[in-house]
C-alpha positions in Angstrom: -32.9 3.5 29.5 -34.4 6.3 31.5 -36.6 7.5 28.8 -37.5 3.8 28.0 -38.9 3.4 32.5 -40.3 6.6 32.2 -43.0 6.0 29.4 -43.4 2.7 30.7 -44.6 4.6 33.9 -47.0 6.4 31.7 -48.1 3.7 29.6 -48.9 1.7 32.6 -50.9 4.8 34.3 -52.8 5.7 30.3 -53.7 2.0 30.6 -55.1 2.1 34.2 -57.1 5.4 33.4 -58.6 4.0 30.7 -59.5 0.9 32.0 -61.4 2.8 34.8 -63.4 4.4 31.9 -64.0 1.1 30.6 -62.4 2.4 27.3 -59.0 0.2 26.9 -60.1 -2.2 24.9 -59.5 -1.7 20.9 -57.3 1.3 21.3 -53.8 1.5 20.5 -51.5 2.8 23.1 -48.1 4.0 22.7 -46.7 6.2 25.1 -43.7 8.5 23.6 -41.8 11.1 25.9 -39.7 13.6 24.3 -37.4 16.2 26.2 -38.7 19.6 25.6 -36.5 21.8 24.4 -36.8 24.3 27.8 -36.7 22.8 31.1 -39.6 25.2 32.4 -41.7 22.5 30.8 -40.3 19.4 31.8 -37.4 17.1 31.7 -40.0 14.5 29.6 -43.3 15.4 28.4 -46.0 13.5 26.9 -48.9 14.4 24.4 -51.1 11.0 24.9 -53.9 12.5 26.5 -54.4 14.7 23.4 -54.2 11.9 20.9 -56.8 9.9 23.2 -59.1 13.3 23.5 -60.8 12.6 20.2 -61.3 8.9 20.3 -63.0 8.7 23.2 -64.6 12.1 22.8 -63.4 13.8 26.2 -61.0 17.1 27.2 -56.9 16.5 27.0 -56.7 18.0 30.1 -59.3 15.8 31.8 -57.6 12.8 30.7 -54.0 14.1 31.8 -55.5 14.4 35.0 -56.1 11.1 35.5 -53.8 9.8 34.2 -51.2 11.5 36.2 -53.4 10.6 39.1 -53.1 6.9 38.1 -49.0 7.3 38.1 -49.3 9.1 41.2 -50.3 5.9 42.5 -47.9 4.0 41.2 -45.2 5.6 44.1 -42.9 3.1 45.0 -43.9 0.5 43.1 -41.0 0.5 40.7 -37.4 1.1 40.1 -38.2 4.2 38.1 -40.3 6.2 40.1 -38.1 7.8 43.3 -36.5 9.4 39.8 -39.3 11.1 39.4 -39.9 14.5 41.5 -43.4 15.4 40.2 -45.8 15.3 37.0 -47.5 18.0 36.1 -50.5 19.0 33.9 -49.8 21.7 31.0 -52.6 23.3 28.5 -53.8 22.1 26.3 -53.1 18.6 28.0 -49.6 17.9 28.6 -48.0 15.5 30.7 -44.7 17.2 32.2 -42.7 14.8 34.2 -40.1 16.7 36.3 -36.8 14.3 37.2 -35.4 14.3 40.8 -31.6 15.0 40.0 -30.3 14.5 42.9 -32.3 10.9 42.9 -30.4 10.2 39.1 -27.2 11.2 40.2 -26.8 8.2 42.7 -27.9 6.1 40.1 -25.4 4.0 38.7 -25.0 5.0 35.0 -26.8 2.1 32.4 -24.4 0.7 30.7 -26.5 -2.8 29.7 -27.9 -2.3 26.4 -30.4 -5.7 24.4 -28.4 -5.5 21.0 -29.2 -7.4 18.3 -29.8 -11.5 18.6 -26.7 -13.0 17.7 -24.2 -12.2 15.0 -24.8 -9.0 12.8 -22.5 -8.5 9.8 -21.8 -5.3 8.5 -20.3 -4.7 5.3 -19.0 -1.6 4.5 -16.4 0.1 2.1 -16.1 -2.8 -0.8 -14.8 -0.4 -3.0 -13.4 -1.6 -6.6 -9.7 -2.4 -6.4 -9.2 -0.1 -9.6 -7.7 3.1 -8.4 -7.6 5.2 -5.0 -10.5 6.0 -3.1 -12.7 9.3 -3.2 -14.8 11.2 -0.7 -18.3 9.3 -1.4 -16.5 6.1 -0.6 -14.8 7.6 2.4 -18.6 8.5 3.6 -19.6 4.7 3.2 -16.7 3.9 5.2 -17.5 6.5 8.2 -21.0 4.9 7.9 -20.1 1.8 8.6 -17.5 1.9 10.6 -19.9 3.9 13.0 -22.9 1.8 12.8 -20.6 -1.2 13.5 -19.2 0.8 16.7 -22.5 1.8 17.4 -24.3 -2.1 17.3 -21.2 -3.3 19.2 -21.3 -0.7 22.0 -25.4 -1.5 22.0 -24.4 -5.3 23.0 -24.4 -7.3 19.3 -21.8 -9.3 18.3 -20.6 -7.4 15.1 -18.3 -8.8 12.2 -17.3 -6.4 9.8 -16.6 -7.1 5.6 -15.1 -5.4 3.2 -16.0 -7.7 -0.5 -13.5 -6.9 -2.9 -14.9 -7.2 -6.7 -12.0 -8.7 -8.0 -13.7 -9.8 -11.3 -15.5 -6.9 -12.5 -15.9 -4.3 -14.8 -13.7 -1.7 -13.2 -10.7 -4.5 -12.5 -10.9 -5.3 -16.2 -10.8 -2.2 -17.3 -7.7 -1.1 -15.3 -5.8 -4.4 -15.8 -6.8 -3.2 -19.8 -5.1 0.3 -19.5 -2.0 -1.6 -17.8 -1.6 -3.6 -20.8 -2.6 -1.3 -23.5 -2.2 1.9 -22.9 1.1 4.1 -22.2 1.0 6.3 -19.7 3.3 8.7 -17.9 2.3 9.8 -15.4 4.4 10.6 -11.7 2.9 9.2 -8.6 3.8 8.4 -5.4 1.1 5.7 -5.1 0.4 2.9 -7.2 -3.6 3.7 -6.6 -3.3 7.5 -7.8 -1.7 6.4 -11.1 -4.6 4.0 -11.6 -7.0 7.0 -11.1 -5.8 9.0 -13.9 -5.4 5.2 -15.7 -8.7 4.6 -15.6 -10.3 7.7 -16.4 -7.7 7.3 -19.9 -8.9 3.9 -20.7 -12.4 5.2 -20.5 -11.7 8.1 -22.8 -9.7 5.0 -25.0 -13.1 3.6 -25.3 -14.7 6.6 -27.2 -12.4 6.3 -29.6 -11.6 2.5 -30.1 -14.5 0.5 -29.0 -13.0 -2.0 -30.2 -10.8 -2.4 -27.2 -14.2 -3.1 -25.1 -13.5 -6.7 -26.7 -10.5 -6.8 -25.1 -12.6 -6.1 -21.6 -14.6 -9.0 -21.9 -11.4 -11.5 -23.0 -9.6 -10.0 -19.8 -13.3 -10.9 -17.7 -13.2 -14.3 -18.7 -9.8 -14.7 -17.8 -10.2 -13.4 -14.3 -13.5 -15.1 -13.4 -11.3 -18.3 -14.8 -8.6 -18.0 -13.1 -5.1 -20.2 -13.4 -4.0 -17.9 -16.4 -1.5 -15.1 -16.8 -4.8 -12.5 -16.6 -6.0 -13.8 -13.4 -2.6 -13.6 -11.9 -1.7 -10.2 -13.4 -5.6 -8.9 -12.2 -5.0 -10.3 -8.6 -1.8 -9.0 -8.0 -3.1 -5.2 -8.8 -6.5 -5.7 -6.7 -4.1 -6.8 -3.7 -2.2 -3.5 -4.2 -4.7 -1.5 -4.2 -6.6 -3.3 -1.6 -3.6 -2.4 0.8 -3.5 1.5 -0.2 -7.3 1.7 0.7 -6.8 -0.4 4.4 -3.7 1.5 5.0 -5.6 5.0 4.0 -9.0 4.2 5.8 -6.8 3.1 9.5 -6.0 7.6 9.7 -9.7 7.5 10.1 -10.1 4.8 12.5 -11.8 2.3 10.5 -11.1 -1.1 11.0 -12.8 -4.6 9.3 -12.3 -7.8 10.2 -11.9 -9.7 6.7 -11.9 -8.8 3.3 -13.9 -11.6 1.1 -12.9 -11.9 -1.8 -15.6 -12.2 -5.2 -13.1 -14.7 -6.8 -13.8 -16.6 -3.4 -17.1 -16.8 -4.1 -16.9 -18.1 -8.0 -13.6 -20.4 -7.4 -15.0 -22.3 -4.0 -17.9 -23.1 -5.8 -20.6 -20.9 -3.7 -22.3 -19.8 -6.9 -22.4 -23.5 -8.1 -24.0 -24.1 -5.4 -26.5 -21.2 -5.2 -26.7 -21.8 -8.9 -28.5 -25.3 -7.8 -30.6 -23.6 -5.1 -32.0 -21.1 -7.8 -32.6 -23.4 -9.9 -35.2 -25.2 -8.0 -37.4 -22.5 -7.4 -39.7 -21.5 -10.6 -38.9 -17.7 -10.3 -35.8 -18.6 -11.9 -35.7 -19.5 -15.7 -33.3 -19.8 -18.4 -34.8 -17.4 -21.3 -34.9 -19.2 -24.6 -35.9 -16.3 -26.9 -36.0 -12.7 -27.1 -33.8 -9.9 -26.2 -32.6 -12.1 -23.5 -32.1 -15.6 -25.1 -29.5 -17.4 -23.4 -29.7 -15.7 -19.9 -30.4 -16.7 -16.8 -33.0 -14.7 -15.3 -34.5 -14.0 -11.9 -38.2 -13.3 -12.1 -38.6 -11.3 -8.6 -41.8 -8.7 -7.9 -45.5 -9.9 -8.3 -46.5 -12.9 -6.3 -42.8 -13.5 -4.8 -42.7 -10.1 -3.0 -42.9 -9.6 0.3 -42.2 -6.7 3.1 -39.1 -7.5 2.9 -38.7 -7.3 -0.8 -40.6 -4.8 -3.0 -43.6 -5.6 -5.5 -42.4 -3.3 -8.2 -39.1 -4.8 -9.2 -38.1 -6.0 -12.6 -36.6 -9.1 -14.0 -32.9 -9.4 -13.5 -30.7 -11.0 -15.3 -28.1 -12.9 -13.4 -25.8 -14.8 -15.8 -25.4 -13.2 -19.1 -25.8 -15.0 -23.0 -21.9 -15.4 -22.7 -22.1 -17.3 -19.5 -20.6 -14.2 -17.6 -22.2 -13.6 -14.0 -23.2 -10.4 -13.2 -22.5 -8.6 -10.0 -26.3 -9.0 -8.5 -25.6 -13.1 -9.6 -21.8 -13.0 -7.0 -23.7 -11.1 -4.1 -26.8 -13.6 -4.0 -24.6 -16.1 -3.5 -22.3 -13.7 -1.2 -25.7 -13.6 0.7 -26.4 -16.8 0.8 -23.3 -17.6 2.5 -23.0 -14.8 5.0 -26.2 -16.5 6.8 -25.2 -19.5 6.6 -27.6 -21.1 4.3 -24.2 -22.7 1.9 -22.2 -25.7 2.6 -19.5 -24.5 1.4 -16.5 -23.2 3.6 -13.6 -20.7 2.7 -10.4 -20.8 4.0 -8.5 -17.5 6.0 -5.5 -15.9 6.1 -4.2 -12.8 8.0 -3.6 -9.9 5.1 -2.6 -7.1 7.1 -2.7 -5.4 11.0 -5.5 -8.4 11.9 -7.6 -8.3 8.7 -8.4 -11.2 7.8 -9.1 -12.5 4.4 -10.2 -15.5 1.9 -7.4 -17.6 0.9 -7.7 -20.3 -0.5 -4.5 -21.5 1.1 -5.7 -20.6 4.2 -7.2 -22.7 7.5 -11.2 -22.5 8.3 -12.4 -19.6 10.1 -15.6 -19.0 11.7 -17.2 -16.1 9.7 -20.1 -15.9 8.4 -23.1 -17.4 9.4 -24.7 -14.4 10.7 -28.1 -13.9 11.9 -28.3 -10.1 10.4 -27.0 -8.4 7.7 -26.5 -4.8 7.3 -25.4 -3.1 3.9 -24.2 0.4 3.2 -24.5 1.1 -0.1 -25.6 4.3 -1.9 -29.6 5.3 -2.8 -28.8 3.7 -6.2 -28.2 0.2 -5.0 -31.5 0.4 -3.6 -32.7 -2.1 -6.8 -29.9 -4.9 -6.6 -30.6 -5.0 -2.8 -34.3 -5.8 -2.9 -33.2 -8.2 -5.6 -31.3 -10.4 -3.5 -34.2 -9.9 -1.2 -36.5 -11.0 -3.7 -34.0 -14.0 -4.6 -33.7 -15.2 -0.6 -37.4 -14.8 -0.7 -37.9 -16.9 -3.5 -35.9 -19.8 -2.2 -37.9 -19.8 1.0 -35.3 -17.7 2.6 -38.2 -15.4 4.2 -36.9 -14.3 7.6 -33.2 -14.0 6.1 -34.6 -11.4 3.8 -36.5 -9.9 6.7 -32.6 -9.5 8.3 -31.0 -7.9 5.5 -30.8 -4.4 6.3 -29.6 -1.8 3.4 -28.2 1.3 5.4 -29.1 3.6 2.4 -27.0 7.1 1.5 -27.2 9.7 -0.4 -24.0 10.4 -2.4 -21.4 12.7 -2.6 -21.0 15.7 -5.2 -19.2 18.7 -5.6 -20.1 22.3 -4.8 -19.2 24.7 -7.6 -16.5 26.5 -5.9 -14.4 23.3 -5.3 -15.7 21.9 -8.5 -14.3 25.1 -9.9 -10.9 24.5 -8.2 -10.9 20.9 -9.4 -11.0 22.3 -13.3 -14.2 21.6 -13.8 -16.0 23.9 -16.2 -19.0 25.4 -13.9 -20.2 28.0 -16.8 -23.6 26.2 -16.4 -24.8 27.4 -13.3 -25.3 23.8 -11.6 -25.9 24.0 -7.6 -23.7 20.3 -7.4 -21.3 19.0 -9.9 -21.2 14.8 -10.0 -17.9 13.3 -9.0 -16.6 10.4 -11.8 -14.2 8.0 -11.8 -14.7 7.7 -16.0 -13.8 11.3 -16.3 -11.3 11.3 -13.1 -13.8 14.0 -11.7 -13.4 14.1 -7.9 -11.5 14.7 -5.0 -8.8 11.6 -3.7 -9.1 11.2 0.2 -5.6 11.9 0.4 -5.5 14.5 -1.2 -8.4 16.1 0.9 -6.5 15.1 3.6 -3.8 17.3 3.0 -5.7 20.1 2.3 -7.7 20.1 5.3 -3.8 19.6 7.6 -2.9 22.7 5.8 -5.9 24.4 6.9 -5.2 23.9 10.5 -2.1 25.1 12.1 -3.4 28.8 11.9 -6.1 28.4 14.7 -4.6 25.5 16.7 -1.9 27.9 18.6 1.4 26.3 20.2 -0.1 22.7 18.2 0.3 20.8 21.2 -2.1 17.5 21.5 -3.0 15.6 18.4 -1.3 15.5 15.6 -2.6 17.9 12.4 -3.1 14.7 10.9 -5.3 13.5 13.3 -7.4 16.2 13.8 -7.7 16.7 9.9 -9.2 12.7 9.7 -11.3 13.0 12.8 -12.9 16.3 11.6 -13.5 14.9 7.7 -15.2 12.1 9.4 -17.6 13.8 11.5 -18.3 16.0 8.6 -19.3 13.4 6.2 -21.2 11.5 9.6 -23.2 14.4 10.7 -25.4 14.7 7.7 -28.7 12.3 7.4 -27.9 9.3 5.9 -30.7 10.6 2.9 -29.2 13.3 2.2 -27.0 14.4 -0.6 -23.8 15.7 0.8 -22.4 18.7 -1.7 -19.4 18.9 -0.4 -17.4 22.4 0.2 -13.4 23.0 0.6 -14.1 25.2 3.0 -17.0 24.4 4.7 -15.5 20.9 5.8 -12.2 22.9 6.6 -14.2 25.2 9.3 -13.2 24.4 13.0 -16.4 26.5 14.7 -19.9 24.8 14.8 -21.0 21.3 14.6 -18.0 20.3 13.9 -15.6 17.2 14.7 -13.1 19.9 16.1 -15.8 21.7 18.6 -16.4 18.5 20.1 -12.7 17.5 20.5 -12.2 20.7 21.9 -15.4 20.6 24.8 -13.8 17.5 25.8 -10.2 19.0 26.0 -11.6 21.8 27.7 -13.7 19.6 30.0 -10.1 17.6 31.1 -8.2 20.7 31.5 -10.8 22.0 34.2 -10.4 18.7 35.7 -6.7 18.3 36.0 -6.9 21.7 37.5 -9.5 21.2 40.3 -8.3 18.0 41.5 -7.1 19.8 44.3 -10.5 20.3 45.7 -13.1 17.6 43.8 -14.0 14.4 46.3 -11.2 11.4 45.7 -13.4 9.9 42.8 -15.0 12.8 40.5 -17.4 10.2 39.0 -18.9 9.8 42.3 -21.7 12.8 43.0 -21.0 14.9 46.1 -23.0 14.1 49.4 -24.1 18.5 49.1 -25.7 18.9 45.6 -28.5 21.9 45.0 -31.9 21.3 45.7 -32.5 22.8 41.8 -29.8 23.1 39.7 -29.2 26.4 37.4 -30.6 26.0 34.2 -27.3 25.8 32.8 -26.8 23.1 35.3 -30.2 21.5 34.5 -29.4 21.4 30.3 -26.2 19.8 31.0 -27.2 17.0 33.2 -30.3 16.4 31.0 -27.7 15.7 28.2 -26.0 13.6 30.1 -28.7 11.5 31.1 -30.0 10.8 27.6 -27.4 9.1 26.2 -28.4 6.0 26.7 -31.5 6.7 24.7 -29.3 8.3 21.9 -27.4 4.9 21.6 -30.7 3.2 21.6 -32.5 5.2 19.1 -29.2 5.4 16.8 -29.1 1.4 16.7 -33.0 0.7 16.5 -32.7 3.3 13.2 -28.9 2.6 12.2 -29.0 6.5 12.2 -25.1 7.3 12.9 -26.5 11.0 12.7 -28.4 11.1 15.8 -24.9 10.3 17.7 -24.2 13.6 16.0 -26.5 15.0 17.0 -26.5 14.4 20.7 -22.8 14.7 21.1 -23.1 18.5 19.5 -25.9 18.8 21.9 -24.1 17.3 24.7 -21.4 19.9 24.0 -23.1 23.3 23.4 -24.3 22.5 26.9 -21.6 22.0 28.5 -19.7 24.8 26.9 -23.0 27.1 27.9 -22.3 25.8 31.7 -18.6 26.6 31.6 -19.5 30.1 30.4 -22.7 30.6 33.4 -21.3 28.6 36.3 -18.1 29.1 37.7 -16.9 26.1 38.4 -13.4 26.2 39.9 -14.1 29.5 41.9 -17.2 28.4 43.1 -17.7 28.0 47.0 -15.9 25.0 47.8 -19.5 22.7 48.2 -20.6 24.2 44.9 -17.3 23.6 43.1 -16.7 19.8 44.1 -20.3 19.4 43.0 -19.3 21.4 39.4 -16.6 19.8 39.2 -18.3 16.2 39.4 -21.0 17.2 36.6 -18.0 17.9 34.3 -16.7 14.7 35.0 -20.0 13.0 34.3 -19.7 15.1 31.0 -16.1 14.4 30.1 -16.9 10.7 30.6 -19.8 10.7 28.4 -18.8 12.5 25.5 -15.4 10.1 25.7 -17.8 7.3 25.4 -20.0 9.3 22.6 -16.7 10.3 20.8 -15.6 6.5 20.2 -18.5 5.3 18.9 -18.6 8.2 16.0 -15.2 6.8 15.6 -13.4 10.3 17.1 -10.3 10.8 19.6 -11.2 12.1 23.0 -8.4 14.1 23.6 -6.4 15.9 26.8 -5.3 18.7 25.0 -6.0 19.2 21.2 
């Protein structure tokens, strides 16, 4: 919030200057502060007077002049402004603005944050009930789980879905390999002997195409339900389903109902989104051609829209043989999750407070949401501007405004762990595709174990958190602290490293931070949060860093929710700790003069408490000892 008062100082005295030179009108103004990286040049500092220099054809530092005199005059006007110790003027026409510490540290911290009008769903995870999970679907979960954390702690009411394809391609194919193929193969987990089942009854394929027929008998059976199929399908999509909830609660991740796509066929939410489409001329039913027989959605041209991109291509949505494809299930999905259906599904618990679709069930109030945010990898960038394009054509314009795709890049395999994994790296490749076909990857759990192994060696007596714990929590920052563009090629032993920006330094600053606290109890005032009535006119720079990272969190939470950038909590929480651990190493705290240390002593409370609060909404434990 403080960086949020501050440039509205600003933008209030750029907008007084200006309208002294008769120069407001027509110009776009938007004051934005950023925090220097050295504190010689300001806690905030803004360049507007040298983006205003050459429209209205006068010096930067002229302008800064005035308009710090303008702010000047603003003292004691506002809330903001005893925070503020001075403004100053820097070549070649900065606006420094110097905060009163002392001022900010009798402030009450911010905790009231706008959020997000009304309900936001996020749905994350929705992997294929066909086998055990990977890493790239581990780094959708740590997405989502973090941007729902994230959106929640920002003031939204959140709902979080996990939609479990229960009629597609993947499900058929396993439910084939069950029935056709023989397999022996030792596992300890019904999931893990799918993996290796599935990447068989793709090789099967090659070599018997034949049995691809069999695929589509066994996807008409499951979309028809009430048959021997549909039975045998739903009963190995429920196992699996509980591996992967069991499996993602090490890391933390929670969801509050699964939805099932049968749910969607069964209760009669395409029928009825089938009738919506329908109506709406983008949608035809192709009577020659490559595409005779098919339903299509004609999206892209006239229908587009910001929200829904001109370039797209026609899109089939139920195929020749009357089979619905996936982009078909999810418009309706869509449809329902803002409550633009009639229908309602039924509820039942499924496991630790998850709720999901039952059609035996009692009513339940999800749904209906006023938001929607996807994560889904880069290349589901096309069926999400489809079902923009579809809500769009149905007149569904500020819906498709709403739905937000939380895009990521995916996750491949460096050569040396390909290498360890089998995979033949003769060709020089920098990254090495992971694939379920091929059974190409690496299982959560089994990355799991190896990065428990890796620990005991630098963890001492192993007092504190489990190995376990500290294995998930630092995989999860690992896959979290990457932008959300960018390809993760993953390393064995780069994720396995405890030093750096890594999950483990962080749980370690905050361990650190606790253990100086328990210790100087003795001498800190009766409630460390509270700031000491002695504190230094001007804090060490050490000093200075820290409680400049302190102070910012609040616009770290802000900016992370306005972008659903999970990275930028990363970011600041690493920041947040490299200063603290730079202050522990400059300012002693618990040997300090007595004034000195009580006033130490509260500024590592202040940071303990804030990294706490910056650990649970990455989705890490904030622990005493580690």
């Amino acid at each position: 919030m403080q960086r949020q008062e501050i440039e509205a100082v600003i933008q209030t005295g750029t907008e007084q200057a200006l309208r002294r030179l008769n120069r407001l009108d027509g110009l776009d103004i938007a004051v934005r502060m950023e925090q220097p990286a050295n504190p010689l040049h300001g806690d905030y500092s803004s360049n507007i007077a040298m983006q205003l220099a050459g429209k209205l054809r006068r010096p930067p530092m002229e302008l800064a002049a005035l308009i710090k005199a303008e702010c000047e005059g603003l003292w004691g006007t506002k809330q903001i402004l005893p925070l503020i110790d001075r403004i100053e003027i820097a070549s070649p026409g900065f606006l420094n603005v110097y905060i009163d510490w002392k001022a900010w540290a009798r402030r009450a911290p911010s905790s009231v944050f706008s959020g997000r009008a009304g309900k936001t769903i996020v749905e994350h995870t929705s992997v294929n009930p066909n086998k055990s999970m990977h890493i790239g679907h581990l780094r959708n979960s740590c997405i989502g789980d973090t941007l729902a954390r994230l959106l929640r702690r920002t003031g939204s009411e959140v709902e979080v879905h996990y939609y479990v394809d229960d009629l597609g391609n993947q499900l058929a194919d396993t439910v084939v390999g069950l029935m056709e193929i023989p397999l022996d193969s030792p596992q300890s987990r019904f999931g893990d002997f799918c993996w290796n089942l599935y990447a068989a009854i793709n090789q099967t394929y090659e070599q018997h195409p034949e049995l691809l027929n069999r695929r589509s008998e066994i996807l008409h059976d499951l979309e028809a339900g009430d048959n021997n199929t549909a039975w045998f399908g739903a009963l190995v999509a429920e196992k699996i389903i509980r591996e992967h909830l069991a499996e993602m609660k090490r890391f933390g991740i929670h969801y509050d109902v699964l939805v099932w796509e049968s749910a969607i066929v069964r209760k009669g939410l395409w029928d009825a989104a089938f009738k919506q489409l329908k109506k709406t001329s983008k949608f035809v039913l192709e009577r020659e051609g490559p595409q005779a027989g098919c339903w299509v959605l004609r999206v892209g041209d006239e229908s587009a829209s910001a929200a829904c991109s001109p370039h797209l291509t026609d899109k089939v949505l139920v195929r020749s043989n009357g089979i619905l494809t996936y982009t078909a299930k999810d418009i309706a999905y869509h449809l329902w999750k803002f409550g633009l259906l009639d229908h309602e599904l039924r509820y039942s618990e499924f496991v630790g407070g998850v709720s999901s679709t039952d059609p035996s069930g009692e009513p339940g109030l999800f749904g209906k949401a006023d938001a929607v945010v996807n994560v889904i990898d880069v290349r589901q960038e096309y069926p999400q501007q489809v079902i923009r394009g579809a809500l769009q054509a149905m007149g569904y314009g500020s819906q498709a405004e709403r739905l937000h795709h939380a895009s990521y890049g995916v996750v491949s395999l460096s050569p040396a762990t390909a290498a360890e994994l089998g995979i033949d790296i003769s060709d020089g490749r920098s990254s090495y595709a992971m694939s379920g076909r091929q059974g190409i990857g690496i299982k959560i759990s089994e990355l799991l174990d190896r990065m428990e192994s890796a620990l005991p060696d630098s963890r001492g007596s192993g007092e504190g958190l489990s190995s376990r714990t500290i294995a998930a929590a630092a995989i999860r920052y690992y896959l979290l602290r990457f932008s959300l563009d960018t390809e993760i090629v993953f390393d064995m032993k780069q994720a396995t490293e405890m030093a750096g920006n890594t999950g483990v330094y962080l749980m370690y600053a905050h361990a650190r931070a606790s253990n100086v606290l328990s210790k100087g109890q003795p001498i800190s005032s009766p409630n460390p949060m509270e700031p000491p009535e002695s504190m230094p006119e001007e804090p060490e720079q050490a000093e200075r860093l820290l409680i400049r990272s302190i102070a910012g969190w609040s616009d770290a939470l802000e900016r992370a929710s306005a972008a659903l950038a999970p990275q930028m909590l990363c970011s600041y929480a690493y920041q947040l700790a490299t200063h603290f651990n730079q202050f522990y190493t400059a300012c002693p705290i618990l040997r300090a003069e007595s004034a000195t240390a009580r006033y130490r002593l509260w500024l590592t409370a202040r940071f303990a408490a804030t990294l706490k609060d910056a650990l649970e909404v990455i989705g890490l434990p904030a622990p005493e000892r580690l």
